[in-house]
C-alpha positions, 0 to 999 in steps of 0.5 A: 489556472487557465492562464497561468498554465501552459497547454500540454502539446504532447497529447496532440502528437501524431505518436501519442496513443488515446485514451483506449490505448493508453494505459496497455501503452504505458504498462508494456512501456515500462512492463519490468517496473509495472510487474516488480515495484508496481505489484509491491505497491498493489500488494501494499494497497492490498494489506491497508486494506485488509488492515482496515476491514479485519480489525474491527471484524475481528473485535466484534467476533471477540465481542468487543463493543464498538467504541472499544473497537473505535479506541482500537482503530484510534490508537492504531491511527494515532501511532501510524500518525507519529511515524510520518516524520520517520517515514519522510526521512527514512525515504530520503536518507536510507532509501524508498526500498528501507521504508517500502520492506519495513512497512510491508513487513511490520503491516504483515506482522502485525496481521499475522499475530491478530487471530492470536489476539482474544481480549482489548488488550492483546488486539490493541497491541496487535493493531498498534504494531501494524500501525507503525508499518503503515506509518512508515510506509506514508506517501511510498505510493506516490514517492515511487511512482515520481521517481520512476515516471519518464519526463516524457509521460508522466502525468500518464505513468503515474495515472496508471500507477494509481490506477494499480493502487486503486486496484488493490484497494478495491479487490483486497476487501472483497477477496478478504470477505470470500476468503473468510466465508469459505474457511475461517475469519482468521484465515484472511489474515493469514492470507492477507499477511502472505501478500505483504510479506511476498511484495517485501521480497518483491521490494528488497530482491527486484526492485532498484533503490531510487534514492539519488544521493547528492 
């Protein structure tokens, strides 16, 4: 690698901002993309979260044992897996913003019908739904974050893309867990399925599609 790859010379020009400035740089630099397809991914980030924090917490609270919980989460992941190849051709035939809003939108279902769940059965199902949703939704992340990055910054764009990724993935538990322990366990569900469903609005209504068709 260090002789093969060439020394990135931009980072020494006068214009480029350092490394404290860097991230405000790039989000008032492309604040349009940061503030619609970027709160989308943020929101996204938020679901799989809660998707993987509130189905085995609600299996205990139906008293299941932990390796009906494991088969669930099992299941689910095993689902979400056959969706990949769909995933990668929907993205390069229909479009980012069809796989974005179809797993957004399948994610947020899925959640929405677990508090009804009360058995192996019906919350097996309930996780099997979400599972196609994030399957759907595989490697979206980065995928919009490459076609929106300017040649010019982005190894930075898609740094601070990440980071807002990362961001939602670190504060959906924690806001998932005040949430259940101020009201209800089921009421995190409803609220985290709210997200998904406001940042599949966001996708179909604000964001452009990126697909560039020969």
């Amino acid at each position: 690698v260090v002789v093969s790859v060439k020394q990135n010379k931009k980072g020494h020009d006068e214009d480029s901002p350092g490394i404290v400035g860097l991230v405000p740089h790039i989000i008032r630099g492309h604040s349009r993309v940061f503030a619609t397809a970027g709160v989308a991914v943020l929101l996204l980030t938020v679901l799989r979260a809660g998707r993987q924090l509130l189905i085995p917490l609600w299996g205990v609270s139906l008293g299941l044992d932990p390796s009906d919980i494991g088969l669930i989460m099992g299941a689910a992941a095993a689902v979400d897996m056959c969706m990949f190849p769909l995933a990668g051709y929907m993205m390069d035939n229909w479009g980012r913003k069809y796989a974005a809003v179809s797993c957004l939108v399948l994610l947020s279902l899925g959640l929405t019908v677990m508090p009804w769940s009360d058995s192996f059965i019906t919350l097996a199902a309930a996780a099997m739904l979400a599972g196609p949703g994030n399957g759907l939704g595989s490697g979206i992340n980065m995928t919009l974050g490459a076609d929106f990055a300017p040649p010019r910054e982005r190894g930075e764009f898609l740094g601070v893309w990440r980071l807002m990724g990362d961001v939602g993935s670190f504060t959906g538990p924690v806001f998932m867990g005040y949430i259940a322990n101020a009201f209800m366990l089921a009421s995190a569900f409803t609220v985290t399925a709210s997200f998904g469903f406001i940042g599949a609005a966001i996708m179909l209504f604000l964001v452009k599609e990126t697909l560039q068709k020969r």
